[in-house]
N, C-alpha and C positions, 0 to 999 in steps of 0.2 A: 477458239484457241485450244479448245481441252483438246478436241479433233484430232487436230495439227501435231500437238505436242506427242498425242497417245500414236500417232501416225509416224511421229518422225523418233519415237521411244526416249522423248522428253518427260523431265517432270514436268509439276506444273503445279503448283500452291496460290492461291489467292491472298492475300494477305491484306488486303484494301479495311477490314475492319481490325487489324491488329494495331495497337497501341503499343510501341518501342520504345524502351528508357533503359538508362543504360544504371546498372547496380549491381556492383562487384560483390557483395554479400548474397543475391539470388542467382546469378551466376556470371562467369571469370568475363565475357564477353560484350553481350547482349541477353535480355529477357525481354519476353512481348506473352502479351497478353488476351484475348478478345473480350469486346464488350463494347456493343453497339450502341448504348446509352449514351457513351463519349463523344459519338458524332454526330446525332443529333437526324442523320434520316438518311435512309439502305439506298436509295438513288443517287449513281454519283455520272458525274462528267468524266473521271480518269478511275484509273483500278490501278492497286499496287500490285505486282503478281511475281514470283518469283518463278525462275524454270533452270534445272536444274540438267547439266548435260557434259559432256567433258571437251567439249572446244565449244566457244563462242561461236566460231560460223555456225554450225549447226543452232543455235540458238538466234542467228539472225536471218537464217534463212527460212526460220518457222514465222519469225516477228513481221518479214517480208510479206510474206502468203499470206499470215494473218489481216494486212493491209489489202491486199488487194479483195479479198474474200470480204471483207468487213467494212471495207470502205472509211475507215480511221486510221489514226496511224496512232505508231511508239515515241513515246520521247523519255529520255531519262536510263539509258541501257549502263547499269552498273555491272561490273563482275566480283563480286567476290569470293575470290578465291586466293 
């Protein structure tokens, strides 16, 4: 994925061990955190990942390739923006 992303001049953040809670006093939006202790073990079945790019196609045509390349797929494609 990092490949892909650096190939197609995507970001590309991992975020699978951040802890998200939402608390307007640490900041207006969202704050998140890491600390692996909370999940209890570094091996997972799914990865949260963010990627950062300025049109969604490009962001699914890396998620594509990453499928065929990888032999897994995406589920769960948010955008926020």
């Amino acid at each position: 994925m990092a490949q892909l992303c650096g190939e197609a001049g995507l970001g590309l953040h991992n975020w699978s061990n951040a802890a998200r809670f939402f608390s307007p006093s640490l900041h207006p939006i969202v704050s998140e955190y890491f600390d692996h202790t909370i999940f209890g073990r570094l091996e997972r079945d799914a990865f949260l990942v963010a990627l950062a790019s300025p049109s969604e196609s490009a962001i699914v045509k890396v998620l594509q390739s990453w499928e065929v390349v990888s032999l897994h797929s995406y589920y769960g494609l948010e955008c926020l923006f």
